[in-house]
N, CA, C and O of each residue as an XYZ file, in Angstrom:
760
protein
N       0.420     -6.643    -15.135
C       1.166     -7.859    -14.975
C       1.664     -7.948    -13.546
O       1.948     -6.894    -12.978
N       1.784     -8.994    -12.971
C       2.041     -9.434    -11.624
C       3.313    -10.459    -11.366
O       3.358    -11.514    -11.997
N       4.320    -10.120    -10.439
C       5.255    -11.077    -10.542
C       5.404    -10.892     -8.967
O       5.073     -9.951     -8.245
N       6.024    -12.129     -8.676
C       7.132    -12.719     -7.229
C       7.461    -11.957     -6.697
O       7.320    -11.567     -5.538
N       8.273    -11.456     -8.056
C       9.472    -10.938     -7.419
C       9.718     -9.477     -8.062
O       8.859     -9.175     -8.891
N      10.842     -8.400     -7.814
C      10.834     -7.157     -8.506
C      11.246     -7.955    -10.245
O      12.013     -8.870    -10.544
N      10.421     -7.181    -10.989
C      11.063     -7.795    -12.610
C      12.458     -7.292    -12.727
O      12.685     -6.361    -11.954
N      13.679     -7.731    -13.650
C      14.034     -7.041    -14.499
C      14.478     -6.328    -15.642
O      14.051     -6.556    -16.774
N      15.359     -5.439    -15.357
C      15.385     -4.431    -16.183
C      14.800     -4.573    -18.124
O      14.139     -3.828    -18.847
N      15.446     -5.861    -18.324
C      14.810     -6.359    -19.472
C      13.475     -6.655    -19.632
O      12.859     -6.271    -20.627
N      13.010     -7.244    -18.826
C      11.458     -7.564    -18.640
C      11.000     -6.203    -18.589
O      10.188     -6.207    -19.514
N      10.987     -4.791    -18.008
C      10.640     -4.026    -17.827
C      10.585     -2.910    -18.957
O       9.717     -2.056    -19.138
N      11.744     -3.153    -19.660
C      11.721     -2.855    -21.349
C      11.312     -3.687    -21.715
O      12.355     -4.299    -21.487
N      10.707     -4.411    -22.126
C      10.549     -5.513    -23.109
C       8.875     -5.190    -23.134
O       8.112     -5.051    -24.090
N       8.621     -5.129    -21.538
C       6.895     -4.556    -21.660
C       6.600     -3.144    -22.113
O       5.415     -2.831    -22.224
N       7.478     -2.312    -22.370
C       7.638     -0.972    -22.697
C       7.675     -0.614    -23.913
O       7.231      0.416    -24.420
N       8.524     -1.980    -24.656
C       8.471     -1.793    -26.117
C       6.887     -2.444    -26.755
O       6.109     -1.909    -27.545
N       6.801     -3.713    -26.102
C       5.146     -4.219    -26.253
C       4.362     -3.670    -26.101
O       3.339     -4.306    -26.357
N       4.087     -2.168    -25.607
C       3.217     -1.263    -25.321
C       2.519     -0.700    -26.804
O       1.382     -0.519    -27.237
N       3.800     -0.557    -27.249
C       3.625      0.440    -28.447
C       2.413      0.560    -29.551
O       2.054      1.392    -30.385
N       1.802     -1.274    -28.903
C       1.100     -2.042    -30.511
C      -0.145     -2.095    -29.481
O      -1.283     -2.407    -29.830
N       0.244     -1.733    -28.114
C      -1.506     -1.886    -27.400
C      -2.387     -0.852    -27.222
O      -1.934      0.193    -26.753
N      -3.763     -0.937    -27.548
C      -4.622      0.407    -27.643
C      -4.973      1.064    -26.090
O      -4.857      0.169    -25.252
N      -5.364      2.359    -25.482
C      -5.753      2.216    -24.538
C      -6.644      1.523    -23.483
O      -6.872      2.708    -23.726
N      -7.069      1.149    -22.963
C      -7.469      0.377    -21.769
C      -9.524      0.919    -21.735
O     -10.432      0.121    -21.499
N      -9.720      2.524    -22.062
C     -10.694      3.148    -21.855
C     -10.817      4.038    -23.316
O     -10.217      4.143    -24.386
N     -12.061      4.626    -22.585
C     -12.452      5.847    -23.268
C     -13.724      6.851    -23.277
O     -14.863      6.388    -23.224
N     -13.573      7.715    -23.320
C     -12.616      8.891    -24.611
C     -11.765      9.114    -23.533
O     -11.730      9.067    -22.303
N     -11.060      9.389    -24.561
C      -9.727     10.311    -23.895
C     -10.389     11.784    -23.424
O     -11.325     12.330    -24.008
N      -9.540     12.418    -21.977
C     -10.002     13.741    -21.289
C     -11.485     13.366    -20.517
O     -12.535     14.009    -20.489
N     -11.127     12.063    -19.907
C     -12.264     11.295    -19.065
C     -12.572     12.362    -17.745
O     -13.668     12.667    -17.275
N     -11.273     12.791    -17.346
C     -10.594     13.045    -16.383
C     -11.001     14.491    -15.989
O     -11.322     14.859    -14.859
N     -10.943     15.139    -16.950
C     -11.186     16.932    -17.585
C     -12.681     17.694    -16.883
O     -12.959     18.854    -16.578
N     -13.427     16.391    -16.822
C     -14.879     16.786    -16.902
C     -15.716     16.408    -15.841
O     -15.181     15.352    -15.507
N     -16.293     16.502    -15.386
C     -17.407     15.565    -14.204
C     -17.989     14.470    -15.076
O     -19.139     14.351    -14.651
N     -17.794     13.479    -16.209
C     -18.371     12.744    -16.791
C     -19.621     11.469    -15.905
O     -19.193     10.348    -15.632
N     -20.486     11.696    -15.702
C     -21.691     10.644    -14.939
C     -21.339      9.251    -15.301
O     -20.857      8.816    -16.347
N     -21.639      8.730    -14.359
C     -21.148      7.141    -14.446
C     -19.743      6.984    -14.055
O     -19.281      5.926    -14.483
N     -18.921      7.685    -13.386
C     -17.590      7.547    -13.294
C     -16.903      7.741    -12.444
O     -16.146      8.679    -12.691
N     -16.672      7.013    -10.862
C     -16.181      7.796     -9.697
C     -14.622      8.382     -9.923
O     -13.653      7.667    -10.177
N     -14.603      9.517     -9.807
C     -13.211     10.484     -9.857
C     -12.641     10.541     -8.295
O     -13.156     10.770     -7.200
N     -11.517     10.264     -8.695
C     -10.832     10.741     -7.176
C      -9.798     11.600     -7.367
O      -9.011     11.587     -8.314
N      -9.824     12.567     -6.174
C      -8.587     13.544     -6.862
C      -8.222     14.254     -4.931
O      -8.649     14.130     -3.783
N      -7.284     14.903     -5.635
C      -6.336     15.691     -4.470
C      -5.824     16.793     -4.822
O      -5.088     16.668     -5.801
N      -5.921     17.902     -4.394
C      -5.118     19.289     -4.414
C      -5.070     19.447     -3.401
O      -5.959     19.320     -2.558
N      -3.465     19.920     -3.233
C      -2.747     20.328     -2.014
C      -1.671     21.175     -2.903
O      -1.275     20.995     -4.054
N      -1.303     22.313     -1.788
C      -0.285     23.467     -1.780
C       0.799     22.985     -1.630
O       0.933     22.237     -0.662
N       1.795     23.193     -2.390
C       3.219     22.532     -2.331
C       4.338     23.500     -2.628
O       5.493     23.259     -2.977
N       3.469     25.148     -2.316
C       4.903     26.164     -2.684
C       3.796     27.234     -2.742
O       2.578     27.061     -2.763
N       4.695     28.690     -2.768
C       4.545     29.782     -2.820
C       5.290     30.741     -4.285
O       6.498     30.740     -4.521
N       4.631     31.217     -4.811
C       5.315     31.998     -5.526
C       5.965     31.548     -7.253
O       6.049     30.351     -7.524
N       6.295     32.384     -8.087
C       6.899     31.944     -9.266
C       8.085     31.151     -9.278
O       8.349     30.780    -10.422
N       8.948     30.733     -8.357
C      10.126     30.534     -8.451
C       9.497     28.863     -8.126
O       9.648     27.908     -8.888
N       8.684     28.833     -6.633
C       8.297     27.358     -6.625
C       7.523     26.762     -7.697
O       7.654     25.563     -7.943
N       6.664     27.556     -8.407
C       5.772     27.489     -9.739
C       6.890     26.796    -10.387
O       7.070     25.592    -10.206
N       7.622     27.486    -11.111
C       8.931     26.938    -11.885
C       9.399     25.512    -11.436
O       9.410     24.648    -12.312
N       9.814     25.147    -10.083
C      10.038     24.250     -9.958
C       9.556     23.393    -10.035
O      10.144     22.437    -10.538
N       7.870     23.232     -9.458
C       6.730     21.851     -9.835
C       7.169     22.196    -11.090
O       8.319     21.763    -11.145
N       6.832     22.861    -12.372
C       6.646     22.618    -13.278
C       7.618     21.549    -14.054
O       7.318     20.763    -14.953
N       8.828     21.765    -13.441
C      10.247     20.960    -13.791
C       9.878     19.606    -13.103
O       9.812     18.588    -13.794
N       9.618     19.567    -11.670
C       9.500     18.559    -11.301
C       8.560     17.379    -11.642
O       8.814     16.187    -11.472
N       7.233     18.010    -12.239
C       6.019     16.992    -12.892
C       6.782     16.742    -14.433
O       6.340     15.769    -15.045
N       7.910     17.546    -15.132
C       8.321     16.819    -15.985
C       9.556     15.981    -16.395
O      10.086     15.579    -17.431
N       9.758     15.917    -14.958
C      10.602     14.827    -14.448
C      10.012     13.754    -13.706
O      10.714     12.903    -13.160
N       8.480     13.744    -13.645
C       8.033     12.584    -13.126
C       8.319     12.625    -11.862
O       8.355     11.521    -11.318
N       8.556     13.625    -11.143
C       9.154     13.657     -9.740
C       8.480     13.156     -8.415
O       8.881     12.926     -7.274
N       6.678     13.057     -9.399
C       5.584     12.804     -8.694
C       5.769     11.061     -8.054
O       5.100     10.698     -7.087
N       6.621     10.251     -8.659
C       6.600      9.021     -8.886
C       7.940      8.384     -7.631
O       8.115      7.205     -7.322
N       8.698      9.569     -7.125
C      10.171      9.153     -6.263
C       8.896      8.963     -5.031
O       8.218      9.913     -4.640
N       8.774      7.826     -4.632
C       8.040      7.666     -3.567
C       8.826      6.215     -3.237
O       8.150      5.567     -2.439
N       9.606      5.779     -3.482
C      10.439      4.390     -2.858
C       9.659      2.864     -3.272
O      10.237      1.945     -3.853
N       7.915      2.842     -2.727
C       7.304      1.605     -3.457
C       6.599      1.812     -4.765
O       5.933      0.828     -5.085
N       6.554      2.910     -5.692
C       6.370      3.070     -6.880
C       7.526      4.034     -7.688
O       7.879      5.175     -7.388
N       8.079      3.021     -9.027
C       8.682      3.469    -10.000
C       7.859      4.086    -10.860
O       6.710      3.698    -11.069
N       8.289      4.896    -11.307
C       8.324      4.925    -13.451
C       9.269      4.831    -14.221
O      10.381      5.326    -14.041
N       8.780      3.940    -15.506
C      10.026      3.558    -16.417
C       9.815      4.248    -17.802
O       8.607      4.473    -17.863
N      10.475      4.728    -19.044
C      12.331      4.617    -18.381
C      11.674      6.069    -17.452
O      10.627      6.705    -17.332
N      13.067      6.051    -16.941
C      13.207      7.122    -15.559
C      12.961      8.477    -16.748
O      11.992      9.122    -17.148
N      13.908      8.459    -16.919
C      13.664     10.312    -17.744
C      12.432     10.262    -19.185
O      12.525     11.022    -20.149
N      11.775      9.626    -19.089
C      10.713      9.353    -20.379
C      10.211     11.087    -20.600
O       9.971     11.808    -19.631
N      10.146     11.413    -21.588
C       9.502     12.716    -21.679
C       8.004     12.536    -21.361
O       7.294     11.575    -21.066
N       7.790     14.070    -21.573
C       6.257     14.203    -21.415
C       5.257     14.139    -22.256
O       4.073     14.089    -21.923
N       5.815     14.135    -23.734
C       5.389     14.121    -25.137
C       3.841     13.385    -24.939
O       3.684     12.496    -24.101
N       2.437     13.992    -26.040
C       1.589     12.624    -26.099
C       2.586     11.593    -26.449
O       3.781     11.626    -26.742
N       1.407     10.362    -26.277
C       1.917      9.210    -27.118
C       3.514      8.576    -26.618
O       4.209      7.814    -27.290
N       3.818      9.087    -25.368
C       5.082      8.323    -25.072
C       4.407      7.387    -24.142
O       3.404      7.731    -23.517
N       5.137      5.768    -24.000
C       4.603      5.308    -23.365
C       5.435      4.654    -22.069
O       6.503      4.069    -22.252
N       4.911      4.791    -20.901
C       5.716      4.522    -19.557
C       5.281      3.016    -18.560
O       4.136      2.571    -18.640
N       6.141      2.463    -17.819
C       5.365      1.585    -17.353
C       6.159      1.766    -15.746
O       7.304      1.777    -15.295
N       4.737      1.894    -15.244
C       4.948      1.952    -13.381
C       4.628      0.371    -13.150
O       3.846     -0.516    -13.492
N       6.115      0.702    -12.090
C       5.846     -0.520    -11.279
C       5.814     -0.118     -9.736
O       6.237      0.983     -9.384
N       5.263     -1.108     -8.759
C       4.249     -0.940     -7.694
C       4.680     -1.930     -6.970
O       4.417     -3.069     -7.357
N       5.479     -1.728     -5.691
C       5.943     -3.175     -5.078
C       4.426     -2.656     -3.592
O       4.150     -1.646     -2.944
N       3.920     -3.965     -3.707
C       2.852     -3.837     -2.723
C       2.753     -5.365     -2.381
O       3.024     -6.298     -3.138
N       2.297     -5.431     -1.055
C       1.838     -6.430     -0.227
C       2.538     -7.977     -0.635
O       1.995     -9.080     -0.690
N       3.887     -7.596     -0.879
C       5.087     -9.039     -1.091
C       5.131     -9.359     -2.479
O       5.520    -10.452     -2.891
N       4.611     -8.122     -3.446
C       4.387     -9.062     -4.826
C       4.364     -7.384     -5.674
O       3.810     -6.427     -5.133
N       4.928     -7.293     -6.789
C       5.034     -6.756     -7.619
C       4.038     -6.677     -9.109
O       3.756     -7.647     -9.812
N       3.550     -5.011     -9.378
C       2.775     -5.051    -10.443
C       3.650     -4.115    -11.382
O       4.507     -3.366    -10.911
N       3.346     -4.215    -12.910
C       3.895     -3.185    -13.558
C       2.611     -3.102    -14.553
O       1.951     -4.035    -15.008
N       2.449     -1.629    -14.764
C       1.579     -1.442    -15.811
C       1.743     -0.517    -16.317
O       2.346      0.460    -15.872
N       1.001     -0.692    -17.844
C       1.314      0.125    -18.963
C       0.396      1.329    -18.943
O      -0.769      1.348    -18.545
N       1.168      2.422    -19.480
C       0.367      3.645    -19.565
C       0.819      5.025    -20.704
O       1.981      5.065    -21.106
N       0.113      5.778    -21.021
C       0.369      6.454    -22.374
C      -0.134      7.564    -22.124
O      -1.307      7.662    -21.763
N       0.978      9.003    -22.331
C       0.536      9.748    -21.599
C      -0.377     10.536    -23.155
O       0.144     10.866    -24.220
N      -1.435     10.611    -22.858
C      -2.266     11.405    -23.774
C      -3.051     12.846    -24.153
O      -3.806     12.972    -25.117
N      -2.741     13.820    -23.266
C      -2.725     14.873    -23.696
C      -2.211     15.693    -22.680
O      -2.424     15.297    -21.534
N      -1.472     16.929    -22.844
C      -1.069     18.311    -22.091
C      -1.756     19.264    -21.819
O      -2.587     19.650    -22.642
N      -1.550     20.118    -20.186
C      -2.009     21.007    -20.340
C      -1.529     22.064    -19.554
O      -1.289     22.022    -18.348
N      -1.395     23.087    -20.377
C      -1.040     24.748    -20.141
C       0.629     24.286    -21.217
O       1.683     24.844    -20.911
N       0.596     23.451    -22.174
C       2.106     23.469    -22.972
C       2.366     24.620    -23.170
O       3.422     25.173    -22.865
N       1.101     25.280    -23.891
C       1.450     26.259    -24.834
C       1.432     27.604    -23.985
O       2.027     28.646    -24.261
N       0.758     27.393    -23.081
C       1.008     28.855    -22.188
C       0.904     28.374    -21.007
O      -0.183     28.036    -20.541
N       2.357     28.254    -20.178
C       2.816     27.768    -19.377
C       2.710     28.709    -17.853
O       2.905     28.208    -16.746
N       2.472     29.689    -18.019
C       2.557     30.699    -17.152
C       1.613     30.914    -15.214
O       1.821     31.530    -14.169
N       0.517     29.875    -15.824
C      -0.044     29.252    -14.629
C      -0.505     28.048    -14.059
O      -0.968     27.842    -12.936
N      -0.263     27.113    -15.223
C      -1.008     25.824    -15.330
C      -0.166     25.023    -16.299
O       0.063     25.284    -17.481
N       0.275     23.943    -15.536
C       1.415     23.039    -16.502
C       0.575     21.160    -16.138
O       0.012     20.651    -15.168
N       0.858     20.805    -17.215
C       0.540     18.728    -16.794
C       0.237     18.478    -17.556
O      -0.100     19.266    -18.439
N       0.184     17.178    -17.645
C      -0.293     16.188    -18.507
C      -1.048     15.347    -18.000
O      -1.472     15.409    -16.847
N      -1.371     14.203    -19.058
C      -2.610     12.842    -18.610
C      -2.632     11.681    -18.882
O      -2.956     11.456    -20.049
N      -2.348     10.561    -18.078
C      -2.168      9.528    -18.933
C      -3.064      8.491    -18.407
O      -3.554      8.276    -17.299
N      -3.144      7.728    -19.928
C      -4.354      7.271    -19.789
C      -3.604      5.078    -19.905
O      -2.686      4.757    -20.660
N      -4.297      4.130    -19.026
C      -4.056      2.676    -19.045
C      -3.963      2.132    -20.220
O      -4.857      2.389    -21.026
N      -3.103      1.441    -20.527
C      -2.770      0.548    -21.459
C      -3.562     -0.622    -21.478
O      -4.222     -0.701    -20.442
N      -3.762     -1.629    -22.315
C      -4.930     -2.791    -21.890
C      -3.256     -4.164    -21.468
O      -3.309     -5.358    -21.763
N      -2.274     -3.626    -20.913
C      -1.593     -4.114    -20.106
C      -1.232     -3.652    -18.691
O      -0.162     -3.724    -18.086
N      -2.334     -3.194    -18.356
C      -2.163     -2.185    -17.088
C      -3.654     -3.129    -16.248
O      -4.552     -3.682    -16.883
N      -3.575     -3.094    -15.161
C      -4.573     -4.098    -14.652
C      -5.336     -3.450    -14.333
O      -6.183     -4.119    -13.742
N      -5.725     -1.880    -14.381
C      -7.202     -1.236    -14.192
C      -6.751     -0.557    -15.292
O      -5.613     -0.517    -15.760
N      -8.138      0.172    -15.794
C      -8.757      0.851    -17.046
C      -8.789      2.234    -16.230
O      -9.367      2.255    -15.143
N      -8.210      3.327    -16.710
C      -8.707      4.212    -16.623
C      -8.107      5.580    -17.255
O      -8.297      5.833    -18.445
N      -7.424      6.394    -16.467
C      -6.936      7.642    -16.993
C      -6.649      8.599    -15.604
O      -7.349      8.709    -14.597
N      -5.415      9.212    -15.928
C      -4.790      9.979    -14.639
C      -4.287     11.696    -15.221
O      -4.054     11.999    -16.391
N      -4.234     12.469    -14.205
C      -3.841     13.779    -14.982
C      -3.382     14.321    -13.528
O      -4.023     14.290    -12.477
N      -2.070     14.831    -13.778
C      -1.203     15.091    -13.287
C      -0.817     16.875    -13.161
O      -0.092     17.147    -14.119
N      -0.994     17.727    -12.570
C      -0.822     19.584    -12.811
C      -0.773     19.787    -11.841
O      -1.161     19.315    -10.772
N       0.215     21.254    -12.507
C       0.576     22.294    -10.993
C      -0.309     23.423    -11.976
O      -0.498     23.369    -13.191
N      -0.767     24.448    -10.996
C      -1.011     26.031    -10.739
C      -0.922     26.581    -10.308
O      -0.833     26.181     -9.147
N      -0.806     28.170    -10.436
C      -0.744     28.510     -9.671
C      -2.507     29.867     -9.096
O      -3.086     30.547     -9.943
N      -2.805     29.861     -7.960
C      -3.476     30.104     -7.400
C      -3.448     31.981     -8.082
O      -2.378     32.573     -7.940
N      -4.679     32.783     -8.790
C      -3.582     33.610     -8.818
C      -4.440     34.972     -8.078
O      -4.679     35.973     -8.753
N      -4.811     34.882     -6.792
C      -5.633     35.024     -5.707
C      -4.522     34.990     -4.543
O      -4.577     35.731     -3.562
N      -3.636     34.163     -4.738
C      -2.662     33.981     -3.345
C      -1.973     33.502     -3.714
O      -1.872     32.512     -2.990
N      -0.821     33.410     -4.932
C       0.063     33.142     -5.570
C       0.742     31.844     -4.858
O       1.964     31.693     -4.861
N      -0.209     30.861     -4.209
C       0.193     29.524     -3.964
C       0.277     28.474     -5.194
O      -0.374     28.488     -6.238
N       1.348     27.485     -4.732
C       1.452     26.688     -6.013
C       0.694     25.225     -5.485
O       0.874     24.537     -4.480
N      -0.252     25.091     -6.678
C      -0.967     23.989     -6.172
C      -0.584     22.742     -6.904
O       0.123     22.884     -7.902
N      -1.067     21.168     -6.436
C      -0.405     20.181     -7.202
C      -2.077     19.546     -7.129
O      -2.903     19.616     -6.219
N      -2.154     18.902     -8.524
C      -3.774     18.084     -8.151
C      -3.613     16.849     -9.269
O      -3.238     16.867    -10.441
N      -4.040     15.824     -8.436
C      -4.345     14.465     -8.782
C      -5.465     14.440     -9.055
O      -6.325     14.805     -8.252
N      -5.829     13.861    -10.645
C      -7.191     13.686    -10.826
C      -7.365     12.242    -11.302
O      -6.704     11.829    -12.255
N      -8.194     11.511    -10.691
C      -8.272     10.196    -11.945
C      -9.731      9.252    -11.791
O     -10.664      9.656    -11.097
N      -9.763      8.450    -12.251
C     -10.551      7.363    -12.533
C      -9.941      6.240    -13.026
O      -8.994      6.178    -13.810
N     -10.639      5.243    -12.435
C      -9.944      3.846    -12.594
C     -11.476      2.775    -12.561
O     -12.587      3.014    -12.087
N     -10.941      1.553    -13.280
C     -11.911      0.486    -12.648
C     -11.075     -0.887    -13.131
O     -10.132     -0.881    -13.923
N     -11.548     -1.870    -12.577
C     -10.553     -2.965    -12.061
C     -10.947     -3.648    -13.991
O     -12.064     -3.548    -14.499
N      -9.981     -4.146    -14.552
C      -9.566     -5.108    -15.940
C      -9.178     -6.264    -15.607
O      -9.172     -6.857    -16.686
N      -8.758     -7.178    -14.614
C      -8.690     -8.160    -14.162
C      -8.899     -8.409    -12.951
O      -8.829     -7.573    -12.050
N      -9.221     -9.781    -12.801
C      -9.748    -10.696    -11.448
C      -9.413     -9.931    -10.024
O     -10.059     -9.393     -9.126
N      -7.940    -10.212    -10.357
C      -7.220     -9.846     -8.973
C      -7.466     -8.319     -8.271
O      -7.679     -8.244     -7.061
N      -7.413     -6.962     -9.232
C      -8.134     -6.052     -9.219
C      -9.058     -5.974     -8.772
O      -9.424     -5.168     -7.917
N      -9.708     -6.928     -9.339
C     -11.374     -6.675     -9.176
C     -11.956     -7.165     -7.384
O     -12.595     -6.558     -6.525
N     -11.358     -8.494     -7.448
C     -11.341     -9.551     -6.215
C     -10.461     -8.318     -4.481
O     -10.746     -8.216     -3.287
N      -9.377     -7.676     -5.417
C      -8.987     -6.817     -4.388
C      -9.300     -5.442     -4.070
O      -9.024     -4.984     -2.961
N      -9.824     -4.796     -4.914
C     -10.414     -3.562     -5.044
C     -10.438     -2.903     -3.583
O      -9.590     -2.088     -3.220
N     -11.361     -3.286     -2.889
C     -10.811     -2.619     -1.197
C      -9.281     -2.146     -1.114
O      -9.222     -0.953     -0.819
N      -8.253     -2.638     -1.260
C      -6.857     -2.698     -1.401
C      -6.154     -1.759     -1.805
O      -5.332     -0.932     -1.412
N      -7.019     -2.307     -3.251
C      -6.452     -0.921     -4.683
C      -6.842      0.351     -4.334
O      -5.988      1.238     -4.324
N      -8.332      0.671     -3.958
C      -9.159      1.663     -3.545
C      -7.376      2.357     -2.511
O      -6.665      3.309     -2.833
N      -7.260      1.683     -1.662
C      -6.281      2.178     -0.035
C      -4.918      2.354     -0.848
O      -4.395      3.433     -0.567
N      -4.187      1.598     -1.781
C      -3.378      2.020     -2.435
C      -3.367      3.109     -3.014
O      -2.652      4.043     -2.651
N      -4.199      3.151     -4.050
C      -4.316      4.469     -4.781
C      -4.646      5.914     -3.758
O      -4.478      7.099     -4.044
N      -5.122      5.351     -2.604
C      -5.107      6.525     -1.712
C      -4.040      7.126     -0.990
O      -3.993      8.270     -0.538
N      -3.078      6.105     -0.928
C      -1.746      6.022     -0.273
C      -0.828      7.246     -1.265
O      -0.364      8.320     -0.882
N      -0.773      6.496     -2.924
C      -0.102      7.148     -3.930
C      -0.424      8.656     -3.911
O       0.445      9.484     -4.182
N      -1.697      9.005     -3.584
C      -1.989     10.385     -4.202
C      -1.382     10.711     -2.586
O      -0.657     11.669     -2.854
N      -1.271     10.553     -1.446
C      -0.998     11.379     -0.743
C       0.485     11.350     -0.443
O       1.136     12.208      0.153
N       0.971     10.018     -1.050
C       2.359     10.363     -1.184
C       3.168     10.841     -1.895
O       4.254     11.278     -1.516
N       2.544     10.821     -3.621
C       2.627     11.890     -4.243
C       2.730     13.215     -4.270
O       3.295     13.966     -5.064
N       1.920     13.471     -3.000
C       1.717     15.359     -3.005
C       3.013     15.603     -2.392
O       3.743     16.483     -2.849
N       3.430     14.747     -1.186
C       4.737     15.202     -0.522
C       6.078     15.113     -1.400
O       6.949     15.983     -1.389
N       6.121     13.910     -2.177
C       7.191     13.597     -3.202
C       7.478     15.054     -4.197
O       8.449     15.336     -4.898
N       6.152     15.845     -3.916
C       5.753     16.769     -5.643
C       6.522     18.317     -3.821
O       7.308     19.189     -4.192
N       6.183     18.302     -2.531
C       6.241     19.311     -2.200
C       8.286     19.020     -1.875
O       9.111     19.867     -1.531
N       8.452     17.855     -2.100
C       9.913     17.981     -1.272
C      10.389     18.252     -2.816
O      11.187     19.183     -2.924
N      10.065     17.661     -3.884
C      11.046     18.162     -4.672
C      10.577     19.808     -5.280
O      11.610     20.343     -5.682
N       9.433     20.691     -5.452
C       9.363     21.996     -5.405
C      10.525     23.080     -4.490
O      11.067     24.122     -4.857
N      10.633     22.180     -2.924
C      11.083     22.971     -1.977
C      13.241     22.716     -2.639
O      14.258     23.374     -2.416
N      13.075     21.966     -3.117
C      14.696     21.637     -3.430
C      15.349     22.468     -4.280
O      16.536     22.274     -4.544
């Protein structure tokens, strides 16, 4: 969805609760997981700490969404857990005009054994203006006990404007993952 102006707060719940009844955007789920053919992936790993103690901290910090404090992209609500099946909606103030879209985070990984590998994945809502699926993890390296952060995803444009802007989106989404990594190394280092 696209507006003027920043939405609010009601509008921003109101699309959050409307989520609940919408199916994902793609599929299968764990698009993301695999080299699947037919599907350009873009991703990023970068080092954002040393050691168990910074380990600990990404791990806190990706489940605080910490990946998301970047100033022109929110996530809503702010403290949403990490649970499957919870559903979040980012909003995106870009080029004088505001997007918010829906998203559902759909599976975890390292829950159950947390000890080197923590994240989750969430995958577009068919109120989200591209289709795709994102996955979000820290590790740790265990070769050089660096803590790594990696963006994985796939996307493709669900409406006009998307589609018509794609060059744009392409430079956005390139923007996010690299401002992401710093958002993910300042809050590790805190």
């Amino acid at each position: 969805m696209f507006f003027a102006r920043r939405p609010s707060s009601a509008t921003i719940d109101a699309v959050i609760d409307r989520s609940w009844e919408l199916p994902l955007s793609y599929s299968p789920i764990g698009i993301v997981r695999t080299e699947t053919t037919g599907y350009r992936f873009d991703q990023v790993v970068a080092t954002i700490g040393r050691g168990r103690a910074d380990f600990e901290r990404a791990c806190a910090a990706l489940a605080a969404w910490k990946q998301f404090d970047l100033g022109w992209v929110e996530l809503f609500p702010r403290h949403a857990p990490i649970d499957v099946d919870t559903n979040v909606a980012v909003l995106i103030r870009h080029l004088g005009f505001w997007s918010l879209n829906g998203c559902r985070v759909v599976y975890g990984v390292g829950h159950d054994n947390r000890e080197t590998r923590f994240g989750y994945a969430y995958g577009a809502l068919t109120n989200h203006a591209e289709a795709g699926e994102e996955l979000f993890e820290v590790f740790m390296d265990p070769r050089t006990d660096d803590v790594r952060y990696r963006i994985r995803a796939t996307s493709w444009p669900r409406v006009l404007l998307t589609q018509v802007g794609q060059p744009i989106v392409r430079l956005l989404q390139a923007r996010f993952r690299r401002d992401s990594v710093e958002a993910m190394r300042r809050a590790t280092k805190s």
